[in-house]
N, C-alpha and C positions, 0 to 999 in steps of 0.2 A: 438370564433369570436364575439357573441353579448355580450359577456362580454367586450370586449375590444370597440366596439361601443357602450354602456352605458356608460362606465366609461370615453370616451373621449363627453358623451354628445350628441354622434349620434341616433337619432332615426331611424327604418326601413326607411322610407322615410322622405326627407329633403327637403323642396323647396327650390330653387336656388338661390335666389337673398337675401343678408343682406345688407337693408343698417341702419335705427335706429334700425329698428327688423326683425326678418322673415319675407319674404313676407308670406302674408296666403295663397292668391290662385295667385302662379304666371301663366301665360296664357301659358307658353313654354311646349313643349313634356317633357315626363319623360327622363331621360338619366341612365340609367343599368351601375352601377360599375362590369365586372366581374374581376376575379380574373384570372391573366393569367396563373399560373399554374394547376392551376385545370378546370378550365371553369367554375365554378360557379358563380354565380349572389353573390354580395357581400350587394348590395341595391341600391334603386334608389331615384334620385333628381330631382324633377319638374323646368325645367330652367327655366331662364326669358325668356320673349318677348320684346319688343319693347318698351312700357311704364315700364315695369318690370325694366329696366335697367333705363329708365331714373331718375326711383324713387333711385334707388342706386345713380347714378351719383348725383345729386342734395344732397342727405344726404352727399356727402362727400365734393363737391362746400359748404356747407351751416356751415360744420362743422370747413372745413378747415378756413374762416372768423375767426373763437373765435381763434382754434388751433395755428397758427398761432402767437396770442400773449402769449401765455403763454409763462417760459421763457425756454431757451431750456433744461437748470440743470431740471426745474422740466417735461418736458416734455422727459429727458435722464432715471428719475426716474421711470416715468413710463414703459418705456422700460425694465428696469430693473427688475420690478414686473413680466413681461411678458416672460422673461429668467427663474426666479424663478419656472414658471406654468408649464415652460415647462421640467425644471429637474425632475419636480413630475411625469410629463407625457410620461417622457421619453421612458418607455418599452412599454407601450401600442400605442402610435406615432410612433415608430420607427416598430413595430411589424405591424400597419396598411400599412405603408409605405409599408411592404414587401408582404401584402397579394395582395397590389391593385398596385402594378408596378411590384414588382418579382423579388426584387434584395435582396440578402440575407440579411437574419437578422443582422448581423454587419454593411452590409450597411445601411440599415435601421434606427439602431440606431446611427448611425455616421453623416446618413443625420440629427438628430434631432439636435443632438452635435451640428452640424455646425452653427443651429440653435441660440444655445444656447450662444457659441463663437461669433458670430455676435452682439447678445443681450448685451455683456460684451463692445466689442467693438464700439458701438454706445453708450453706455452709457459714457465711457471715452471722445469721439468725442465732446456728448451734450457742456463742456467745453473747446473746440478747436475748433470753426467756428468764427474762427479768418480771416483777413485782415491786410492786411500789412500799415502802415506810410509810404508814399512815399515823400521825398523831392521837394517842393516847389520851384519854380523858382523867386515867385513873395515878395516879403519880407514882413513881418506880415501875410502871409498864412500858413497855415496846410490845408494839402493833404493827403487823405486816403481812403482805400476800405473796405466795408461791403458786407456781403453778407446776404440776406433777402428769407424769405420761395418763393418757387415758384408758388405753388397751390397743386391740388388735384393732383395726382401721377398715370398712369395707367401701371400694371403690368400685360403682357400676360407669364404664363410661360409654359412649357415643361412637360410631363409627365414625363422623365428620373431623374430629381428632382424636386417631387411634393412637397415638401416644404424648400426645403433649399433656393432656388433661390429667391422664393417670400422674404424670411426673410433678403437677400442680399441687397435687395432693400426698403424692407419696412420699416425695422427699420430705416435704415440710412435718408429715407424720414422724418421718425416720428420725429425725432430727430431735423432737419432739419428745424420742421415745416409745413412740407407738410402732407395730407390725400392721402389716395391711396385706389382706385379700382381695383380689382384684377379678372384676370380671369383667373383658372386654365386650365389644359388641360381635354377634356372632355374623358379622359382615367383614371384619377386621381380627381373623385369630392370628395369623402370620404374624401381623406386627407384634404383638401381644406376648408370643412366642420368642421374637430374637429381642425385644427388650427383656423378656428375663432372662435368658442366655447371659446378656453381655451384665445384668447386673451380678449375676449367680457367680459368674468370675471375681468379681471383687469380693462380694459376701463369701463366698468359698477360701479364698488366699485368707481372712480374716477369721474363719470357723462360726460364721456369722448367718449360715445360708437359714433361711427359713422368715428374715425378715420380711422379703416381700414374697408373699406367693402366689399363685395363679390357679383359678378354675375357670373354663372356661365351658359353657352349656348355655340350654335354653333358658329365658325367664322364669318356666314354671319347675325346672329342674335346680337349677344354682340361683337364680336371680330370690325366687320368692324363701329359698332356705335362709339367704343371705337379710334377708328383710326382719326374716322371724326367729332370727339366731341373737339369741342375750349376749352370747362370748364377742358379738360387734357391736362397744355402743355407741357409734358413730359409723353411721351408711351415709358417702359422698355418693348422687344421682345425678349424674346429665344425662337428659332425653326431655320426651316431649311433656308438655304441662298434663296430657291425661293423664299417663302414665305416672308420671312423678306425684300427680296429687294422692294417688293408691300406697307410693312408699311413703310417702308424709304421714297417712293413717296407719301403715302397717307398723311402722318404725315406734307412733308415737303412744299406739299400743300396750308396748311392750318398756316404754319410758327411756326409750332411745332418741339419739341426736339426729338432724340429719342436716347434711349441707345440700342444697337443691339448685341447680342449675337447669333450665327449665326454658320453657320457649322467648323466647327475641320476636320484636314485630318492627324493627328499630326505622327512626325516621329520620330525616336530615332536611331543614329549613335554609335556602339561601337567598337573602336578602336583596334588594336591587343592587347595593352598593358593595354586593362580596367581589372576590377577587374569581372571576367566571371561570378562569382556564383550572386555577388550584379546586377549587369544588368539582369541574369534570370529572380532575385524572383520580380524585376520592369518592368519587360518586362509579364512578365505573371499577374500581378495585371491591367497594364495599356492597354492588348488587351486581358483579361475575366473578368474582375469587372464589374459589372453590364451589364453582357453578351455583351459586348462591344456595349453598349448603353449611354454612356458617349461624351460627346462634347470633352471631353480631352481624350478618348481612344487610345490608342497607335494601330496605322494601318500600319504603314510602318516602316520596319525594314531594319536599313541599316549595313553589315557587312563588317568590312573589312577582305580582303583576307585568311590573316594570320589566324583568330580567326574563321572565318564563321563555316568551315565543324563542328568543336568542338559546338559551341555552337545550331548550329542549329539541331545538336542531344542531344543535351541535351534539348529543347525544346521539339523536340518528345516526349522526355522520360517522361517530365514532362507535356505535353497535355495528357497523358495515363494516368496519374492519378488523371487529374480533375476527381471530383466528381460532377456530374449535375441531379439536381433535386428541390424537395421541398426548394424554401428558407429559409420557417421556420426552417428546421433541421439543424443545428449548424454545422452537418460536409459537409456540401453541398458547392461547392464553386461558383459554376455557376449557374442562376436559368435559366426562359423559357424568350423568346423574348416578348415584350408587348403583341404581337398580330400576327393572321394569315398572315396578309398582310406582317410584317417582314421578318417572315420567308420565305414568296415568294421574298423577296426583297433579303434578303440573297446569296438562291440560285440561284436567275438571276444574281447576281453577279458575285458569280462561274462560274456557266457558261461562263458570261462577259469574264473571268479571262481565263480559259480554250481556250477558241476560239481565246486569244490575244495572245497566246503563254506562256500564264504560267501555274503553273503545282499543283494539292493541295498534299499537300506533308503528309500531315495528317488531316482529320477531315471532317467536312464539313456538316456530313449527317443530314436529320430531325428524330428527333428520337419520335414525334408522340406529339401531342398537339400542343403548341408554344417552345418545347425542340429542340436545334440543339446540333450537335456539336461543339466546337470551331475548326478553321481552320486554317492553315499553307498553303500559297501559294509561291511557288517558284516563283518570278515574274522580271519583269524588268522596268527601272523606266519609258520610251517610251509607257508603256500600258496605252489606255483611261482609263478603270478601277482603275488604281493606281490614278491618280488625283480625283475623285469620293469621297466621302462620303458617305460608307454605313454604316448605324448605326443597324452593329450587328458585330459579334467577328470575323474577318476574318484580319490578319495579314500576309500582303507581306512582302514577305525575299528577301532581294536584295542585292547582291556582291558589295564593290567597293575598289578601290587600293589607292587613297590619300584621303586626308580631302577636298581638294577643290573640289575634285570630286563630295563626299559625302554632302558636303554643296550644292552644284549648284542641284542636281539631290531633296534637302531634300526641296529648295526653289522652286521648278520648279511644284509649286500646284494652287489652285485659292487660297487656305485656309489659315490662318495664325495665329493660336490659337497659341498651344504647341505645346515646343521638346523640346526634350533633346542629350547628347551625353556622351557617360561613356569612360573614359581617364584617365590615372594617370599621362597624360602629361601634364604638366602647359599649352605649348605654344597651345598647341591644345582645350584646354578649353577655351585660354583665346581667341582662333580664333573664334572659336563656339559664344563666346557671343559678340564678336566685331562687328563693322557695315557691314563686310564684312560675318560676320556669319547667324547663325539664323533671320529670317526675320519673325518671331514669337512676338506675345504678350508675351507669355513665355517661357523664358527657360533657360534649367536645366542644371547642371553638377553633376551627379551622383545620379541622381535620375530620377523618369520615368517621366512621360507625365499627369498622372493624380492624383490627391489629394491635391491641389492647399489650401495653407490658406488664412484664411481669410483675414490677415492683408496686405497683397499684393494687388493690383490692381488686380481684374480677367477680362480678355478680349484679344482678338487676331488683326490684323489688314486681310489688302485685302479683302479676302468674306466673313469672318468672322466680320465683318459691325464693328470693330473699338471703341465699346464700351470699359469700365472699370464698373465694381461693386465693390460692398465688402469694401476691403481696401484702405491702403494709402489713396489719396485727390481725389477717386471718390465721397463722401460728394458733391463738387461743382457741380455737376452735377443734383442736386436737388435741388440747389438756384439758386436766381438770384444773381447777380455783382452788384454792384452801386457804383460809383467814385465820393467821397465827399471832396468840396473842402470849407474850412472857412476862410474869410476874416478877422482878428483879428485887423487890420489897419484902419487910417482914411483916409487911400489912397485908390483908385482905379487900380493899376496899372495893363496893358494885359498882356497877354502869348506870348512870342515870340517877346517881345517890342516893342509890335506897340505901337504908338503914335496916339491917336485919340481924337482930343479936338475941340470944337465949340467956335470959340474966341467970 
């Protein structure tokens, strides 16, 4: 363990706040990383306070002025260095990641992957923040759109991915032109910590440090400054749909952007005639991966008739031989929940589930620490608890006889991240993705609910607050627009042919 914090640059304690440098004495309480599988203390980081943060905010307003002009190839370039840092860093990032969230080693390093992939992908972008030639009405004019940096960038993210998410949004900011302040989840400061170590090395070799910076504190300390600060007009949120609907108002306030990544309820329909064994091995990835602590976790399972009794014993069969424990250990496949509170969150669920008339079919129990088991509930789609979002591994199995059936019961959520639905029928895939189908940011034909790339749009609609990151043209989301029109003519002529002259 202090091997891996040296070599990622962490010292026992860290203060909280970077913006040109370490803060030395930031004024905020210390904040205790433990480790959720074990309950041990992993180390601690003195947050900011009040001025602590504004000195962050201000290094990145102050930065973001030069950043800005540089041009974005060589601002794609350095991007690119910072992908490099991170392939070297890879086992020991990805191995942090696992000691201070709890999601297995493969996760781990996949979350850094994702990293890494993002880094390639913002650097191809730096070359494509393009604008369209738009056709002229008025003759001797040229019309056309740019898009220009925004400003400094704030990113609130999520313990469940303590650093992929950041990197979703930041590179594509850097790229962009924009500086970004970041504030992880105060479950997840370590990680938070050696990713700006290892970016601070490239921004440092280039005199560039202050593009991204770091405070790390409580929501009512850093989170709600972050909300109500003009100098960011653009707040990136993942977390939960309460919470995110308060940045929604706070942000929009003040006539700020915001990108919202927000709760998942995600469902997956399989058909009589899907391919059984391919829908298990995604159906058990997308409601135990990261002990279904995932915004794209697969919670609701819908079966139809024909297929159900088969495959929902084969599920048993295959819940019997998760392995749950240490994430570090390679054959592990489930690790423990963040935290205590989870697990009570869990079980009131069940409960929930229990009293509404459904039934757990396998699993469920605490197995001592933040260990559960993953759970199987026989449910029906009428239960309050099926609309819900609990983020831990509990997977409702629900009957149904058509696809319209299964569609109307799979959209009848607040939520609207992921789904999918497994079919070897054309007409029934191609209903699934039609306007009449999925009412999902994403979704899937033959594949689960979570492990989303990069190069795609990520984001859901309804409570799930409507954002996109990542891929495709969420880029524009971190510029501004400007509509440029040039008069090449010794004429004057209006829009829409008015005639307006002074005789």
């Amino acid at each position: 363990m202090r091997d891996i914090l040296q070599r990622l640059g962490i010292e026992p304690i860290m203060p909280g706040g970077h913006g040109e440098d370490w803060l030395a004495q930031p004024s905020g309480p210390a904040l205790v990383s433990w480790n959720p599988a074990s309950g041990e203390g992993l180390g601690s980081v003195v947050t900011c306070g009040p001025a602590d943060y504004d000195r962050v905010a201000a290094t990145a307003q102050a930065t973001f002025l030069r950043w800005r002009l540089l041009p974005a190839p060589r601002r794609g370039e350095i991007v690119r260095e910072i992908g490099q840092e991170l392939r070297a860093a890879k086992d020991d990032l990805g191995a942090l990641v696992s000691l201070e969230m709890g999601k297995i080693l493969a996760e781990g390093r996949g979350e850094v992957q994702e990293m890494i992939d993002i880094a390639d992908f913002a650097v191809g972008l730096s070359r494509q923040l393009s604008g369209p030639t738009l056709p002229s009405e008025r003759p001797g004019h040229r019309m056309f759109e740019q898009w220009h940096p925004l400003g400094p960038v704030g990113v609130v993210t999520a313990f469940n991915f303590p650093v992929a998410v950041w990197s979703w949004n930041a590179f594509l900011a850097a790229v962009c032109g924009d500086t970004v302040v970041w504030k992880p989840s105060s479950e997840t400061p370590l990680t938070a910590v050696a990713v700006q170590q290892i970016c601070a090395r490239v921004l440092d070799r280039h005199g560039w440090r202050g593009v991204f910076t770091l405070a790390i504190g409580g929501g009512g300390t850093v989170g709600q400054r972050m909300l109500e600060d003009a100098r960011l007009p653009l707040i990136s949120f993942t977390g939960s749909t309460a919470v995110g609907r308060g940045v929604a108002e706070t942000v929009a306030r003040r006539f700020g952007r915001t990108i919202l990544e927000l709760g998942g309820n995600n469902g997956v329909i399989v058909m009589d005639d899907a391919d059984s064994e391919l829908a298990l091995r995604a159906i058990l990835f997308g409601a135990i991966g990261t002990a279904g602590q995932r915004c794209t976790s697969t919670r609701r399972l819908f079966l139809q008739k024909g297929i159900a009794p088969r495959l929902t014993e084969a599920l048993r069969a295959a819940y019997a031989q998760i392995r749950i424990g240490d994430p570090r250990d390679r054959a592990t496949h489930m690790g423990p929940l963040i935290n205590a509170q989870a697990v009570k969150d869990m079980q009131n669920g069940l409960a929930a589930a229990c009293a509404q008339g459904g039934e757990v079919i396998w699993g469920g129990k605490p197995l001592g620490g933040n260990f559960v088991e993953p759970a199987l509930v026989r449910s029906h789609p009428g239960m309050p608890v099926v609309k819900e979002e609990i983020f831990a591994p509990i997977l409702h199995v629900m009957e149904f006889s058509t696809l319209e059936e299964a569609i109307a019961w799979h959209n009848d959520v607040p939520q609207g991240l992921s789904s999918a639905i497994f079919t070897n029928d054309l007409r029934s895939a191609e209903a699934f993705l039609s306007a009449r189908g999925s009412d999902c940011g994403i979704a899937n034909v033959n594949l689960g609910t979570s492990g989303a790339e990069i190069g795609g749009a990520f984001g859901g609609e309804k409570e799930t607050g409507g954002g996109r990151e990542s891929g495709s043209d969420s880029w524009k989301a971190y510029m501004r627009r400007q509509t440029c029109t040039i008069n090449g003519s010794a004429d004057l002529p209006l829009a829409q042919g008015i005639d307006f002259r002074i005789a």
